[in-house]
Chimera marker file (.cmm) of the C-alpha trace (Angstrom):
<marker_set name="trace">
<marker id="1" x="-4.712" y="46.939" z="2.319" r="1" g="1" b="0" radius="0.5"/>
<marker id="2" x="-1.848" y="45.972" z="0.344" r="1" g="1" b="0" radius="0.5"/>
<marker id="3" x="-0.725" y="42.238" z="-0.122" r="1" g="1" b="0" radius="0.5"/>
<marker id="4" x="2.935" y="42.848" z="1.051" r="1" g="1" b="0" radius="0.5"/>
<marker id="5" x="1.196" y="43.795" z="4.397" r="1" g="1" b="0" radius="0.5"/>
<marker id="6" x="-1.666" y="41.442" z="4.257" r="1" g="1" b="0" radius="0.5"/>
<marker id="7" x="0.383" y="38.192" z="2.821" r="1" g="1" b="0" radius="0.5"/>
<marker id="8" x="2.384" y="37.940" z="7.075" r="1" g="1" b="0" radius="0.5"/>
<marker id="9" x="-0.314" y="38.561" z="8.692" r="1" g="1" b="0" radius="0.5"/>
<marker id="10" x="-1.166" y="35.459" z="9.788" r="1" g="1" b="0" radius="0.5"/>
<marker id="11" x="2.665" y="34.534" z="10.373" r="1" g="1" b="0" radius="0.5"/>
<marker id="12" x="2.461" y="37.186" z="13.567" r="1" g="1" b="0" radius="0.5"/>
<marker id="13" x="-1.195" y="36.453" z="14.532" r="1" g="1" b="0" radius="0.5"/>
<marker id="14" x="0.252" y="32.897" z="15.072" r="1" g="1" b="0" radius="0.5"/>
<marker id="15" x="3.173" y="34.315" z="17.115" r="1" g="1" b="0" radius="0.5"/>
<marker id="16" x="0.707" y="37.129" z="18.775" r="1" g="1" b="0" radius="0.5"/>
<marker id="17" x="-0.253" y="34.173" z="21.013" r="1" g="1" b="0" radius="0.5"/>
<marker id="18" x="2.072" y="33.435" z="24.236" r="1" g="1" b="0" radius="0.5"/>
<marker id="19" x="1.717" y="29.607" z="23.812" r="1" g="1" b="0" radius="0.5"/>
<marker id="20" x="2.670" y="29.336" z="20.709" r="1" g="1" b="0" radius="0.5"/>
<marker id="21" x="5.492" y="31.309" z="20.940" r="1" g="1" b="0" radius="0.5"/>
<marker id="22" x="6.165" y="29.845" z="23.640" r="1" g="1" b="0" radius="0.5"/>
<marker id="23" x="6.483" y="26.237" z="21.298" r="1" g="1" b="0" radius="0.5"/>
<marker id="24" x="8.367" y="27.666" z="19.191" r="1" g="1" b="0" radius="0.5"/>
<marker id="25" x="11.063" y="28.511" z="21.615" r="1" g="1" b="0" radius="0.5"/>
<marker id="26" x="10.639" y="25.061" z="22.689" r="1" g="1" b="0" radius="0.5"/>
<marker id="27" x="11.101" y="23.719" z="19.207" r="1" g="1" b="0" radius="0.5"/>
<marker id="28" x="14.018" y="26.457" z="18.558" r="1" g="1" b="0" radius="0.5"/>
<marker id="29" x="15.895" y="25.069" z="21.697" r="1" g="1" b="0" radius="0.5"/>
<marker id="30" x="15.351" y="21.405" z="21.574" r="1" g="1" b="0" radius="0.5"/>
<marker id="31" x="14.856" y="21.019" z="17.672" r="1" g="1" b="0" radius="0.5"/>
<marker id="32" x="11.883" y="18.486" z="16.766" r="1" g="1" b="0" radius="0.5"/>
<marker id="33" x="9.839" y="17.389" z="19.112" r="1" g="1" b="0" radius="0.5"/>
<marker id="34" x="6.918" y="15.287" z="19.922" r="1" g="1" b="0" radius="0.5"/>
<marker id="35" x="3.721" y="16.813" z="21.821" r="1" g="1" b="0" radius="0.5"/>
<marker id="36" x="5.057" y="14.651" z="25.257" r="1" g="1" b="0" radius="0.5"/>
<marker id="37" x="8.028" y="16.155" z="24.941" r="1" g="1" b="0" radius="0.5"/>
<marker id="38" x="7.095" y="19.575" z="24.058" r="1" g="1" b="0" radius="0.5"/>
<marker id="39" x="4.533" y="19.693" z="26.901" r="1" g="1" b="0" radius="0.5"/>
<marker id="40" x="6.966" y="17.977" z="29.941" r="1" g="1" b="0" radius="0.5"/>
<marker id="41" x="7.175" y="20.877" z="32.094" r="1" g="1" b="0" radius="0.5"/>
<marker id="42" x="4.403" y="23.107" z="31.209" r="1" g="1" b="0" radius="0.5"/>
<marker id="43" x="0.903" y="23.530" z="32.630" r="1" g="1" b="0" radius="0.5"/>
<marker id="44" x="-0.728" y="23.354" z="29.038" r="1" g="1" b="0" radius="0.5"/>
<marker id="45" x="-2.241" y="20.502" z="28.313" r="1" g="1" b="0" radius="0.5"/>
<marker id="46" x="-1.467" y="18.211" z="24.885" r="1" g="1" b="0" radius="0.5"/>
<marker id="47" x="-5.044" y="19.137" z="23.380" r="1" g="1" b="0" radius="0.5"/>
<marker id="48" x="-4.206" y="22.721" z="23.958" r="1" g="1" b="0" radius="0.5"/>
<marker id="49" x="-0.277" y="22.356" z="22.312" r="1" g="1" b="0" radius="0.5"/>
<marker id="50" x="-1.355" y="20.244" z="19.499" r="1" g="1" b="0" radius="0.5"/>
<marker id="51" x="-4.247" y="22.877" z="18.892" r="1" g="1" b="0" radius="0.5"/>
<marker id="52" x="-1.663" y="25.746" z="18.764" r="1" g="1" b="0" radius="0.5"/>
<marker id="53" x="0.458" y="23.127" z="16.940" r="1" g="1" b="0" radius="0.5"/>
<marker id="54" x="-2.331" y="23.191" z="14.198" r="1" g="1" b="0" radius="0.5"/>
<marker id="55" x="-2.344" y="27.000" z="14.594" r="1" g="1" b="0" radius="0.5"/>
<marker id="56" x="1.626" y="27.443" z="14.092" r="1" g="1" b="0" radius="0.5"/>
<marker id="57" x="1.271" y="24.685" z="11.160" r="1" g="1" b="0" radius="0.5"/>
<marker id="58" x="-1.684" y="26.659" z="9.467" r="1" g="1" b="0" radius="0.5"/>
<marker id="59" x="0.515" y="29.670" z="9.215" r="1" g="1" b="0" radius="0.5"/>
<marker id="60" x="3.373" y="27.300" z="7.660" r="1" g="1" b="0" radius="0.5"/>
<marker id="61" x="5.832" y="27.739" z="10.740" r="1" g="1" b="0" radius="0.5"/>
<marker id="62" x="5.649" y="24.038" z="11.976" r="1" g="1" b="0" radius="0.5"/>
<marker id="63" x="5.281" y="20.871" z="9.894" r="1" g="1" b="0" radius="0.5"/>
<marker id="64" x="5.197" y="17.648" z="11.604" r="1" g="1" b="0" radius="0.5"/>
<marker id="65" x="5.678" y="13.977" z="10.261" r="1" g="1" b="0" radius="0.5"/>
<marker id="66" x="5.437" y="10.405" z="11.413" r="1" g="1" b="0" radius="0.5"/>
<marker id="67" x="7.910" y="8.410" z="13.814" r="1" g="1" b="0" radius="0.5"/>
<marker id="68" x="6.280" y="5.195" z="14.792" r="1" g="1" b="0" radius="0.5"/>
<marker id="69" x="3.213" y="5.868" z="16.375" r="1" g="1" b="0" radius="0.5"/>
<marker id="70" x="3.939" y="9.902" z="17.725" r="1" g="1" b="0" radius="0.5"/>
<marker id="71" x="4.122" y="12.820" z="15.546" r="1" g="1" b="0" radius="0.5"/>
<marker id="72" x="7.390" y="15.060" z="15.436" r="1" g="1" b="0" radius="0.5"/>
<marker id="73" x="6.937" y="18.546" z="15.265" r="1" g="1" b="0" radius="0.5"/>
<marker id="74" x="9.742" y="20.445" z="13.907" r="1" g="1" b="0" radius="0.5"/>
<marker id="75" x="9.973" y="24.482" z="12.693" r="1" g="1" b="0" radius="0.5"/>
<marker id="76" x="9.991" y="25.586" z="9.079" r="1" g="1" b="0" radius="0.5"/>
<marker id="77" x="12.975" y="27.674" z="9.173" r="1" g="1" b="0" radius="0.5"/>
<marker id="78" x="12.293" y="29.563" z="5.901" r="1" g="1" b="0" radius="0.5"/>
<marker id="79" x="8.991" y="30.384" z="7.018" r="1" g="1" b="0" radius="0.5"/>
<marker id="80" x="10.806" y="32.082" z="10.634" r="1" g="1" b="0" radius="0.5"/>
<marker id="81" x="13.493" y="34.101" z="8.505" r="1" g="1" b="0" radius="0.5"/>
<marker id="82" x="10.502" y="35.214" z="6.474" r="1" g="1" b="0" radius="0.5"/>
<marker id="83" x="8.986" y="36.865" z="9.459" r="1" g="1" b="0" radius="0.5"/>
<marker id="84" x="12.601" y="38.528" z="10.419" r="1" g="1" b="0" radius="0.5"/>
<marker id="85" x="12.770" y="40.010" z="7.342" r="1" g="1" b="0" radius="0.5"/>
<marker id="86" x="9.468" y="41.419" z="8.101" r="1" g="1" b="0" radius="0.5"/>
<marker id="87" x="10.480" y="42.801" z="11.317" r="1" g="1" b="0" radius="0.5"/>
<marker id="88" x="13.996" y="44.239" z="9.506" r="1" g="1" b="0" radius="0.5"/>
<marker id="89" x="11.723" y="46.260" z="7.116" r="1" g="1" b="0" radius="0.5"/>
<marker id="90" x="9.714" y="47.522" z="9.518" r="1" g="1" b="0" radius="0.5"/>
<marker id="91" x="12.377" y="48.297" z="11.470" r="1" g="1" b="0" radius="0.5"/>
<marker id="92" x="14.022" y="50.604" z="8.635" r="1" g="1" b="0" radius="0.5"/>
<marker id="93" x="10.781" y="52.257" z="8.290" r="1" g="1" b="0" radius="0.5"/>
<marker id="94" x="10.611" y="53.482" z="11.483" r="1" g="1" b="0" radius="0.5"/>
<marker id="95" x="14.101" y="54.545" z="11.647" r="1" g="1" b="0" radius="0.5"/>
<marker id="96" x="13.881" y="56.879" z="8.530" r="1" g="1" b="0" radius="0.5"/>
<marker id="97" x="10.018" y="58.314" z="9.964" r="1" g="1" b="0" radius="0.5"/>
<marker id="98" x="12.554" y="58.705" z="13.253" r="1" g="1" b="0" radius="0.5"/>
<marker id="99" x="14.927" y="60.766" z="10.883" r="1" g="1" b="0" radius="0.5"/>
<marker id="100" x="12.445" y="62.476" z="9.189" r="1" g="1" b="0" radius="0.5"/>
<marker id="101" x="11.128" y="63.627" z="12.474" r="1" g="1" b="0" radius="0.5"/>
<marker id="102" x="14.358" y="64.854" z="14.309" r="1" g="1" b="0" radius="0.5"/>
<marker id="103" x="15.360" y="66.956" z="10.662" r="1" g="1" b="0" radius="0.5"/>
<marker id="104" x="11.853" y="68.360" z="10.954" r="1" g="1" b="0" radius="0.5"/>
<marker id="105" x="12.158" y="68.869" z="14.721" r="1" g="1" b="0" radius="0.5"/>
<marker id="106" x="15.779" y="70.279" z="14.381" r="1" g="1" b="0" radius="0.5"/>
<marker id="107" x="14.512" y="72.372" z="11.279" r="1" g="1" b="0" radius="0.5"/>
<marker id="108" x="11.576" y="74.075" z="13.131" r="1" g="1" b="0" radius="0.5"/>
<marker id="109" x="14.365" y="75.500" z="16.221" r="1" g="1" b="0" radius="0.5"/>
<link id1="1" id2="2" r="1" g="1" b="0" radius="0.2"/>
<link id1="2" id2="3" r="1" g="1" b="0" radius="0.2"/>
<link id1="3" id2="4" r="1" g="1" b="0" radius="0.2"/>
<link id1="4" id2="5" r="1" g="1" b="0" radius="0.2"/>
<link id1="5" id2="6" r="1" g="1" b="0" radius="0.2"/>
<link id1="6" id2="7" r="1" g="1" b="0" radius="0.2"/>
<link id1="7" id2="8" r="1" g="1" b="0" radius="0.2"/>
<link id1="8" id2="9" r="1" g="1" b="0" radius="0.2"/>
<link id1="9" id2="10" r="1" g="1" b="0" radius="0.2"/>
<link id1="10" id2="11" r="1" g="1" b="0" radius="0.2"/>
<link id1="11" id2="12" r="1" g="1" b="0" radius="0.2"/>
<link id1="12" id2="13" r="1" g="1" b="0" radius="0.2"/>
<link id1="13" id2="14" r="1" g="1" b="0" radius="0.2"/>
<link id1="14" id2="15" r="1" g="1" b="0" radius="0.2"/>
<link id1="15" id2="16" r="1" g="1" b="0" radius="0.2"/>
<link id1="16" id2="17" r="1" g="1" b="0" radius="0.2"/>
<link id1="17" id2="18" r="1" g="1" b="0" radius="0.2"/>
<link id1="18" id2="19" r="1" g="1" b="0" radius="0.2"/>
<link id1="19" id2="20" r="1" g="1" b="0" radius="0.2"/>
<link id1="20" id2="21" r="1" g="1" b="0" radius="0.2"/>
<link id1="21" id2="22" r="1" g="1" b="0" radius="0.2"/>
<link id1="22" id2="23" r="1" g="1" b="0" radius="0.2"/>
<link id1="23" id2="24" r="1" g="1" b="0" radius="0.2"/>
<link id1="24" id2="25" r="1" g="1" b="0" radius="0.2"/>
<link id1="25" id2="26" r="1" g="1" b="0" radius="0.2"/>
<link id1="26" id2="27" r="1" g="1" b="0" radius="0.2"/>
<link id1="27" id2="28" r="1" g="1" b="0" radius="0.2"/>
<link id1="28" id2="29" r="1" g="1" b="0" radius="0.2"/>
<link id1="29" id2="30" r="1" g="1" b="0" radius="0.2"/>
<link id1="30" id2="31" r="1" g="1" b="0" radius="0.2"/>
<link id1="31" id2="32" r="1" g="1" b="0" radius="0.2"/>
<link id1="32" id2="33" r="1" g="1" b="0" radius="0.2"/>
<link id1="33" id2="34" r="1" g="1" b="0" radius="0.2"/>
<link id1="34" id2="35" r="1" g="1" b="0" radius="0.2"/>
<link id1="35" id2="36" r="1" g="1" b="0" radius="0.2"/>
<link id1="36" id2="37" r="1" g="1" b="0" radius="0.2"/>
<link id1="37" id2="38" r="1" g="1" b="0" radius="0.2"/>
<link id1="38" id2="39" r="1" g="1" b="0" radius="0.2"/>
<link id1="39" id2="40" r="1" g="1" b="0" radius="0.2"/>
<link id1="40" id2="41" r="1" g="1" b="0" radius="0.2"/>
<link id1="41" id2="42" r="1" g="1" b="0" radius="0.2"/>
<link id1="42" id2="43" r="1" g="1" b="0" radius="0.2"/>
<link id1="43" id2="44" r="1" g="1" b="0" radius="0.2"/>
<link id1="44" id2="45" r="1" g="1" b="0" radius="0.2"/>
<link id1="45" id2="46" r="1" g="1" b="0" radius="0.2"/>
<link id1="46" id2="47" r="1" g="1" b="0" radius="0.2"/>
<link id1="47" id2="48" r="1" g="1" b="0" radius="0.2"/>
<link id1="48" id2="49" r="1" g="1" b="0" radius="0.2"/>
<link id1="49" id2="50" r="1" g="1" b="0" radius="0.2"/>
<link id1="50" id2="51" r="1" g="1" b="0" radius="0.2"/>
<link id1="51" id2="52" r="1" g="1" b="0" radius="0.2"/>
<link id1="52" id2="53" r="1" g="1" b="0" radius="0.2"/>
<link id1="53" id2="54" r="1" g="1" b="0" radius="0.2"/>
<link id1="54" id2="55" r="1" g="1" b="0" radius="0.2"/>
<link id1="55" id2="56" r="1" g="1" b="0" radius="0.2"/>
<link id1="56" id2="57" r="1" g="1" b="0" radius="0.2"/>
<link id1="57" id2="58" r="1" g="1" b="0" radius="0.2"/>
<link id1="58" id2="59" r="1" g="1" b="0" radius="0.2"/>
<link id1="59" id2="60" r="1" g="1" b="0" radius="0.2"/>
<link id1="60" id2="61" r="1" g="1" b="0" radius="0.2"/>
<link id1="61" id2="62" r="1" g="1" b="0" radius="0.2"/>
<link id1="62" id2="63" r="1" g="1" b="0" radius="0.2"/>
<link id1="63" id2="64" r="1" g="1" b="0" radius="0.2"/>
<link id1="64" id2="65" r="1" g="1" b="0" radius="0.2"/>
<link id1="65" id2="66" r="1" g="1" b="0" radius="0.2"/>
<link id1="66" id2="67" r="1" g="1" b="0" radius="0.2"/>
<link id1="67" id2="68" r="1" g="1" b="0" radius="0.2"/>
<link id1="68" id2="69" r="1" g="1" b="0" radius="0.2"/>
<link id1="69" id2="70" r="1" g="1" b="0" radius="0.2"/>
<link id1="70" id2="71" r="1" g="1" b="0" radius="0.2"/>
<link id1="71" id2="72" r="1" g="1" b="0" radius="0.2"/>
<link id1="72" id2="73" r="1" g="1" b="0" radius="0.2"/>
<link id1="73" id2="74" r="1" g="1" b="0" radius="0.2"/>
<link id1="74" id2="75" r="1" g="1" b="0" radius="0.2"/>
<link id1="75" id2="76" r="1" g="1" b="0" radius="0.2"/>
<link id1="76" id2="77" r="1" g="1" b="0" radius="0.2"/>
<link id1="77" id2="78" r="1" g="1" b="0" radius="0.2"/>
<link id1="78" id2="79" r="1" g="1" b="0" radius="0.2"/>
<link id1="79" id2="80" r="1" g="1" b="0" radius="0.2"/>
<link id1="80" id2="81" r="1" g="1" b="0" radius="0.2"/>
<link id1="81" id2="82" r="1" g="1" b="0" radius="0.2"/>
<link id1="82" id2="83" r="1" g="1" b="0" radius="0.2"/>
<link id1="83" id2="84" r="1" g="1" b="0" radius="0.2"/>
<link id1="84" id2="85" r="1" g="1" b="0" radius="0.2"/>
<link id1="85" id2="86" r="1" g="1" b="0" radius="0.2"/>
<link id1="86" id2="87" r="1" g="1" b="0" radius="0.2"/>
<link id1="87" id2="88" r="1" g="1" b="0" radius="0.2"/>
<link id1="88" id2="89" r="1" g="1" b="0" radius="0.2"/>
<link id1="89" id2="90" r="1" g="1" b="0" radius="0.2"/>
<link id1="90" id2="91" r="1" g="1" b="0" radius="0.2"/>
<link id1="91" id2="92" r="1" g="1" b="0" radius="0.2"/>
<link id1="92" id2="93" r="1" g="1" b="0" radius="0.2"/>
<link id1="93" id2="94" r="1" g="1" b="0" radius="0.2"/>
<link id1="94" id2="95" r="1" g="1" b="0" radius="0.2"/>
<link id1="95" id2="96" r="1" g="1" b="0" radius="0.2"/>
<link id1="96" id2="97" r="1" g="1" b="0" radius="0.2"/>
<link id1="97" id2="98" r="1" g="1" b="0" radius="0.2"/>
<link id1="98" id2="99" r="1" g="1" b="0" radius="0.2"/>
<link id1="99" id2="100" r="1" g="1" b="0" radius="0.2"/>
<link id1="100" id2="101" r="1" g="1" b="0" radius="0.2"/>
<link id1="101" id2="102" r="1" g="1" b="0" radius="0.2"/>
<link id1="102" id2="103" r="1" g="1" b="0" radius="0.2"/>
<link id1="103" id2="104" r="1" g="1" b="0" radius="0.2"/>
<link id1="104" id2="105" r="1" g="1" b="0" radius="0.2"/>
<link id1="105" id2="106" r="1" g="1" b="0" radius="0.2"/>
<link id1="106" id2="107" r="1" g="1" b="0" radius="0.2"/>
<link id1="107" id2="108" r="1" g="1" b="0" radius="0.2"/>
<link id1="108" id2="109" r="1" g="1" b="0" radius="0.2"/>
</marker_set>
C-alpha cells in the first residue's frame, strides 16, 4: 500500500471511534480541557476518556501538559487540518471517478 495512504491511517482509526470523536468535539467547543471537565456530562468514565485521550494523543491529535496537579488536554490543530486535507483529496477523487462515470454513461446512450 502506498505511504500517502498508509501515513493517515491511524489519524481516522483514532476518529473511527465515537468517543473519541466525541472528545474532540468537546475539546473543539470548549478549547483545553481537563479529564473532569471533559467527562461532566457524559456516561464515560475518566479511565475510559483518558484511555481514548492516550489513543487521540498516539495519533498526534491531542497533546496535554501540566496545570498544578490536573492535566490539560488541548487539540493539535495542524494535525486536524491534516486530516481535512485528506478528506478534500478524497473528495476530488471521487468527484472526477463521478465524471468519468456519467461521460462513460452518457457516451454509451
Amino acid at each position: 500500500m502506498s505511504a500517502k495512504l498508509t501515513k493517515p491511517a491511524p489519524l481516522f482509526a483514532a476518529l473511527a471511534d465515537e468517543t473519541r470523536l466525541g472528545i474532540v468535539a468537546r475539546l473543539c467547543e470548549r478549547g483545553p480541557s481537563s479529564i473532569a471537565r471533559l467527562t461532566d456530562g457524559s456516561s464515560v468514565s475518566r479511565q475510559a476518556v483518558t484511555k481514548h485521550l492516550h489513543a487521540l494523543a498516539h495519533a498526534g491529535l491531542v497533546r496535554s501538559s501540566r496545570a498544578g496537579r490536573e492535566r490539560i488536554w488541548s487539540l493539535e490543530p495542524k494535525r486536524l487540518a491534516e486530516a481535512g486535507r485528506h478528506l478534500e483529496h478524497i473528495s476530488r477523487q471521487w468527484d472526477a471517478a463521478l465524471l468519468r462515470l456519467k461521460a462513460l454513461v452518457e457516451d454509451d446512450e
